[in-house]
N, C-alpha and C positions, 0 to 999 in steps of 0.2 A: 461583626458577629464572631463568638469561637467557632474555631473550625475543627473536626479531627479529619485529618489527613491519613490517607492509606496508598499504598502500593499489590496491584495487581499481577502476580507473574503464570502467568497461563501455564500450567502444567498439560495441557491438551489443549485440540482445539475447541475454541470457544462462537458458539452460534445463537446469537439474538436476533431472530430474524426481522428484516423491517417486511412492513408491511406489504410492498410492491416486489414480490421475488418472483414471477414471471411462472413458469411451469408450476401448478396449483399442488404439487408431491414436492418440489424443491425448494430449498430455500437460500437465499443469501443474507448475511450477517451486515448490521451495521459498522461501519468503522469504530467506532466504540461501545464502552460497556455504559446502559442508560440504567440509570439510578436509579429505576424500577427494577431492573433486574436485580438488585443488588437488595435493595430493599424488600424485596418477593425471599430472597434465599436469606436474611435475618428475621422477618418475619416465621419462618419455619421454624427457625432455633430458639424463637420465642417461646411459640407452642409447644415444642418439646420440654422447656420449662416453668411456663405458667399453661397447661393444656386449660382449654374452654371452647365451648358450643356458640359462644356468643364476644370474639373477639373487638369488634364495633362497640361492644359495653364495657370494654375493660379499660377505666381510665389510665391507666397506664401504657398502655397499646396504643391507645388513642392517640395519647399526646404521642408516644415516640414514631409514630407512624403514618400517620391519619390526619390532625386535625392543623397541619404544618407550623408546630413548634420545632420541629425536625427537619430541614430537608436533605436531600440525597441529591449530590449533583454527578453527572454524568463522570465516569472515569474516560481522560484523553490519555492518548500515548503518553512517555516517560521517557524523555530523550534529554539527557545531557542534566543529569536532578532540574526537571523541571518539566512541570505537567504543561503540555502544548494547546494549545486554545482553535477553534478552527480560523480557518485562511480565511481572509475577510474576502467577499464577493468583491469588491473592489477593485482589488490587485487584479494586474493584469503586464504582460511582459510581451519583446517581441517574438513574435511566432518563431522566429528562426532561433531565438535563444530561451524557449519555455523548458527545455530541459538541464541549463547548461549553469554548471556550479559559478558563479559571481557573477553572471547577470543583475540587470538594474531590475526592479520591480518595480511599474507605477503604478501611485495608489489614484484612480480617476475622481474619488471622492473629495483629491484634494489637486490632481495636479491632469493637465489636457490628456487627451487621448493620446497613444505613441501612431506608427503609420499602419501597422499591423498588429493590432492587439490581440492577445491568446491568454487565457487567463491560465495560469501552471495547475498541471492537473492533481499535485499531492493536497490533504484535506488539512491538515492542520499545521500550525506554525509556532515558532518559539520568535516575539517580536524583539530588538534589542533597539537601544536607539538610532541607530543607522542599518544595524543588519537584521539578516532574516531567517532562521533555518524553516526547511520546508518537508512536509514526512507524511506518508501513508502507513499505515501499518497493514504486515504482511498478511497474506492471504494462503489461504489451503484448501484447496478446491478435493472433495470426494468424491466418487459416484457412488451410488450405492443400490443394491436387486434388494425390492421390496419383495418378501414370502408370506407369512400371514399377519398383514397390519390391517387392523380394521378400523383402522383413522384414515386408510391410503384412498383416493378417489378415481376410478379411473379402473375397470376392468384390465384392458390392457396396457396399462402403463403400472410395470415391473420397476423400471429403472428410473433413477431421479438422483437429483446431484443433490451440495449442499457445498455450499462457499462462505469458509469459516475464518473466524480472524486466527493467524498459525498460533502454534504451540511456541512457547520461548519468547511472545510478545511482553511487554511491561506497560501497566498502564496505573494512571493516578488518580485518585477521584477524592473525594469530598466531601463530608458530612457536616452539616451546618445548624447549628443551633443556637437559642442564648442564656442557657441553662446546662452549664457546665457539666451539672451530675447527670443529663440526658446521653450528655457523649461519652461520660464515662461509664454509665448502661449498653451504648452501643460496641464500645472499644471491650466488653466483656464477652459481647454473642460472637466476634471477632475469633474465637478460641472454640474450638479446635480452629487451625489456621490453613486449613485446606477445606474450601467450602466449593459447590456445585454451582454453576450458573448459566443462565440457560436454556434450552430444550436436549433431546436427543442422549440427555448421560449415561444409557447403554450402549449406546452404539461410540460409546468411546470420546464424547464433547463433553465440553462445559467445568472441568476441575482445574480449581486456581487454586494460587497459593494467597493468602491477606495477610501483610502486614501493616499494621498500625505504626502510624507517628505518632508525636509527642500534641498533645493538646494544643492549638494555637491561642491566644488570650485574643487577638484581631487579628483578622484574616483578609484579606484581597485578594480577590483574583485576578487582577492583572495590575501593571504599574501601566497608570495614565500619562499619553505624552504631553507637549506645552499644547499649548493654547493654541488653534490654527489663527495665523495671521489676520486670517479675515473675519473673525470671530463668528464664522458657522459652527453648529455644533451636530457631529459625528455620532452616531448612533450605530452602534456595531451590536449584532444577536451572538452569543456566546452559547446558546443552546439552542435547539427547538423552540417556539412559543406558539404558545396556542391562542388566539383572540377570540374575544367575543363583540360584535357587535354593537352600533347604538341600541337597538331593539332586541340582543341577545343571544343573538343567532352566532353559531361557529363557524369561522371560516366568510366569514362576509366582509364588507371592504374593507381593507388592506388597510390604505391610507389613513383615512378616521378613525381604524381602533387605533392604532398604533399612536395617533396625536393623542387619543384619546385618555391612555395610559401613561402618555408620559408626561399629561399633564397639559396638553398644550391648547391655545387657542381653538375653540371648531373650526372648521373651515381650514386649517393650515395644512399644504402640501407641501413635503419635501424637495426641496430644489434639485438635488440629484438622488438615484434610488438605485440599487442593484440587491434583487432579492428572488428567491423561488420559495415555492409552495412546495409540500411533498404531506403524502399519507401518514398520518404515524396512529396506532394503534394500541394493544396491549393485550393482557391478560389477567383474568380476573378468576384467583382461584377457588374462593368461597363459592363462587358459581361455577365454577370451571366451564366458562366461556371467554368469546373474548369480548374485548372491548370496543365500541363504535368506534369504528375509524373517522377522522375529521383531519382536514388540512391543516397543519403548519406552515407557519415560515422557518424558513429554514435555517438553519444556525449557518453563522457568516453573512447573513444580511446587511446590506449596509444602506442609512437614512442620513441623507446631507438637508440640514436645516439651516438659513440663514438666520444672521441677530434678529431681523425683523419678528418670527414666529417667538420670542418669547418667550423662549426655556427656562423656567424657573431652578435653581443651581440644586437648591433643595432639594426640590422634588424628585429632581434627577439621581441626585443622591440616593435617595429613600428606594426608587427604581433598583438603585444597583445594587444596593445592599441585600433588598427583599426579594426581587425578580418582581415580573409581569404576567401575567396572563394567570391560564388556566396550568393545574397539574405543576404547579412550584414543588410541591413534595417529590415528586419523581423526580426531577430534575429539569425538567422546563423553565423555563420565562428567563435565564441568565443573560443580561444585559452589559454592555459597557460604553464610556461615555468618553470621546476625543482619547480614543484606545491610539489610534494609528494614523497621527496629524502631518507626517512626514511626507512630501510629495514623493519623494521614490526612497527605497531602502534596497542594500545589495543582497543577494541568496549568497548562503554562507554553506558548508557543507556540516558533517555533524561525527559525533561518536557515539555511536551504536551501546545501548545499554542493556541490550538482548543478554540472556541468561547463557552460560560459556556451556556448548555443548558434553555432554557426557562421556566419561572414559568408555569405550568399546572395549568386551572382550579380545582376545585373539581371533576366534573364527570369525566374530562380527566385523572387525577390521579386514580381516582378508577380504571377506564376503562385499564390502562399502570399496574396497580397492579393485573389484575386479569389476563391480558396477558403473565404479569413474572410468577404467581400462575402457566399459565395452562405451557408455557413452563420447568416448574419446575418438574412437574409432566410427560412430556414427557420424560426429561431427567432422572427422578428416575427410570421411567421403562423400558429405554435403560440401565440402569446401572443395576437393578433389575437382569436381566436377566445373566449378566455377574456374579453378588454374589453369586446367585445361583450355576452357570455354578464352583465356586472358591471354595466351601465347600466341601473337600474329602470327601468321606464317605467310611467305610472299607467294608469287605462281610458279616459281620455276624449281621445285621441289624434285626429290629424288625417286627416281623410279618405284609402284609398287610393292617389285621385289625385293628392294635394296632397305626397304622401307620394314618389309615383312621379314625378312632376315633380324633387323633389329629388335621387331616382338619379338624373337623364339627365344635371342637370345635375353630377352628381359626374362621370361617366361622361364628359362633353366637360372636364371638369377635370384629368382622369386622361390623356386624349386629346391636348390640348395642353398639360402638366404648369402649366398655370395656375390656381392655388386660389381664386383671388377670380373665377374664373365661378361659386362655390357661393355667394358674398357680392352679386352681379350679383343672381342669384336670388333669394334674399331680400327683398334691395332692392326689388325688383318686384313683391312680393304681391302681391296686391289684400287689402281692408279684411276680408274673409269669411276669407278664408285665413289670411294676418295672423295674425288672432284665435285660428283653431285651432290655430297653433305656438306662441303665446302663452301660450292656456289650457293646451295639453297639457307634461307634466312629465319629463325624463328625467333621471334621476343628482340627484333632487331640487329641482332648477331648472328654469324656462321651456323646451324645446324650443328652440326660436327663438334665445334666449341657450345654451344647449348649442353649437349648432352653429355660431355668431358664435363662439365663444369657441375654441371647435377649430378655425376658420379663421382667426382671431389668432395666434395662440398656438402652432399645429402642434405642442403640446405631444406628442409619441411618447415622448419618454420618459417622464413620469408619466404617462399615460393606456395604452401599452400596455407598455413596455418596463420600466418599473419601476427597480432598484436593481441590476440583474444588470450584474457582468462585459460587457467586449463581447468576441464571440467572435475568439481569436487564431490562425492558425496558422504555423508557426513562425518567431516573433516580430515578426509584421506583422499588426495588429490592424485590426479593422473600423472604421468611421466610419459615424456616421448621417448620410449627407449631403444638403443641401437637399431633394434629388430624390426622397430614403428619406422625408422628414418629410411633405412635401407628398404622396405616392401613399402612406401609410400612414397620413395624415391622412383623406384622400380615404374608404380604404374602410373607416375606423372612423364615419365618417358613414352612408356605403352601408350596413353594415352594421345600424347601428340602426335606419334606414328600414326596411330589408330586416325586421329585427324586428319594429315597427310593424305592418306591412302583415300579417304571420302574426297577431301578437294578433288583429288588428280583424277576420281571419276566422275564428276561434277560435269 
């Protein structure tokens, strides 16, 4: 079929909510933008240029929207110029390495179970022939104090979140049809190129930026692999689908529509299955209600059929090309066929095609500088705490006093940001005292040499900061600076003292 091709770049955040969002005022966002929504905000642009009371009679409405000469597929993320497909239910990786960049991934649809399988938690994939990239897209969680909404339920319940895909996300979707001058109807409502999508666009959601690609003459959505050796045939969901039953009903068994659709023998079960169900919903503006909720399977499903069942090549075809099920216009029924025949493929990592953050004024850069500062300082004193918590100390430590003498002098350290009054100190023992920082042991070495050595060295970043990121926000990152090193030098000494002194009265 042609296709016209778009790209989505979120100029805010963007909230579709699915149907299961848990607290009945909140809501959480799909990981993608569903081809009803998209289709809901050109339909708008329509009416603003052919207005009518009775859009369902306008045969040009009709076909572009309605009677699925048209449809709208789902926009998925946009990583690396290419629109991502979701993670097939299949895959699955070992537990200890579901996060970890070149990991093996096995596809169970094709190859045995591993000894601890975890299937990786991100939703969609870019497939290659051996490799894999693997991607969520980013989230933006709001809270927000409900004042006079008279949609809101719930006397006292003021406050309600709303967990949106971020702002700066890119995603790619798809308009399919076989009537070229259809798409070039569609690639026109495209204009203005900042359009709404969504719920909530007061409160600051929902405006994206569209741009249009070049017309495609034949389209695919994904490139099929060879042939699995054993000539089962691989049935992967690429969207949502909706089924209907032998007797019509939605949401009824699983196994038989599905044969049912795709053509196949009655009676035939698929030899291996990995699939869930999930609510999915809508919104219907002419009535401005919504729409029955009814179960999906849920895109990334995956259906292993042996040669025996019969899969006609054709039909299968015709499958992938049209879609299946119910609501093919919005974006449902997306199918594919021996997508991912490869017993294990590697996780690969990616380059980011997020939109380059904005020039900040000067005060708003100071202002994004002195927010990473204070965050920086939160997290040194979360780490602080654990350095501390990390310096063995043996039992035959130094008196109390001897012990309290070196807070003060941290303490006038910290006071006039000058570190060598903790080396002043030192220096001054006496022969008795001396000995007991000598004898006494922390982090496996001398006391005495401990705290020379963290006065040298104001080492903070291997003693408490470690190997972490420094925290950024947006794109003005923190600095550990002399001032940081020297008063976090300071009270990782205090610190140990402070430790000492509880042992010794233990």
């Amino acid at each position: 079929m042609k296709a016209l091709t778009y790209h989505l770049r979120l100029l805010e955040p963007v909230l579709v909510a699915q149907a299961e969002s848990g607290e009945e005022n909140s809501a959480i966002s799909l990981p993608f933008i569903p081809g009803s929504a998209l289709r809901g905000a050109l339909i708008a642009r329509y009416l603003r240029d052919h207005y009518t009371d009775d859009l369902a009679g306008d045969d040009t409405a009709r076909r572009l929207f309605f009677d699925g000469s048209v449809c709208y597929l789902n926009a998925y993320p946009w990583i690396e110029h290419y629109r991502l497909l979701p993670k097939p239910m299949s895959w699955f990786t070992e537990k200890i390495h579901v996060d970890t960049e070149g990991a093996e991934i096995w596809d169970l649809a094709v190859n045995p179970e591993p000894e601890q399988p975890k299937s990786p938690k991100e939703e969609f994939c870019k497939l290659t022939e051996r490799d894999t990239i693997l991607y969520s897209p980013s989230r933006q969680v709001n809270v927000h104090i409900a004042l006079q909404d008279p949609n809101r339920r719930g006397a006292e319940n003021t406050v309600y979140r709303y967990d949106a895909l971020a702002e700066g996300e890119v995603f790619a979707g798809v308009v399919l049809a076989e009537d070229e001058a259809d798409l070039k109807t569609i690639q026109f409502l495209f204009k203005p190129d900042e359009i709404h999508i969504g719920r909530a666009h007061t409160a600051g959601y929902g405006r994206v930026k569209i741009v249009a690609q070049p017309i495609i003459p034949s389209w695919d959505e994904y490139t099929p692999g060879e042939d699995p050796e054993n000539g089962k045939t691989i049935v992967t969901f690429l969207s949502d689908i909706i089924l209907r039953g032998k007797n019509g009903q939605l949401g009824g068994g699983v196994f038989p529509a599905v044969a049912q659709v795709l053509g196949l023998p009655e009676g035939i079960k698929p030899e291996n299955v990995y699939f869930r169900l999930r609510l999915v919903a809508g919104f219907n503006r002419k009535w401005s209600l919504p729409l029955v909720q009814t179960w999906a399977i849920e895109a990334g499903s995956t259906f292993v059929y042996k040669t025996e069942a019969g899969a006609d090549p054709e039909v299968l075809h015709a499958r992938v090309e049209k879609g299946i099920g119910e609501r093919r216009v919005e974006g449902f029924g997306r199918v594919a066929i021996n997508w991912q025949t490869q017993p294990e493929v590697k996780r690969t990592g990616y380059r980011s095609d997020l939109v380059s953050p904005p020039t900040l004024s000067p005060a708003s850069k100071e202002l994004a500088g002195e927010m990473a500062k204070r965050r920086l300082r939160i997290l040194l004193d979360s780490k602080l705490v654990a350095a501390v918590n990390g310096v063995g100390l043996n039992e035959n430590l130094p008196q109390n006093a001897q012990l309290s003498r070196v807070r003060n002098a941290v303490q006038q350290a910290l006071l006039k940001k000058n570190i060598s009054l903790i080396s002043d100190h030192l220096n001054n023992l006496k022969k008795v005292a001396r000995n007991q920082f000598e004898t006494a042991r922390a982090a496996n070495i001398p006391m005495l040499n401990w705290i020379t050595e963290r006065v040298e060295k104001q080492d903070v970043l291997e003693q408490i900061w470690r190997s972490d990121p420094m925290p950024a926000v947006a794109g003005e990152t923190a600095l550990l600076t002399d001032d940081l090193k020297i008063e976090y030098t300071a009270r990782l000494i205090d610190g140990v003292m402070k430790k000492a002194i509880r042992q010794n009265q233990q």
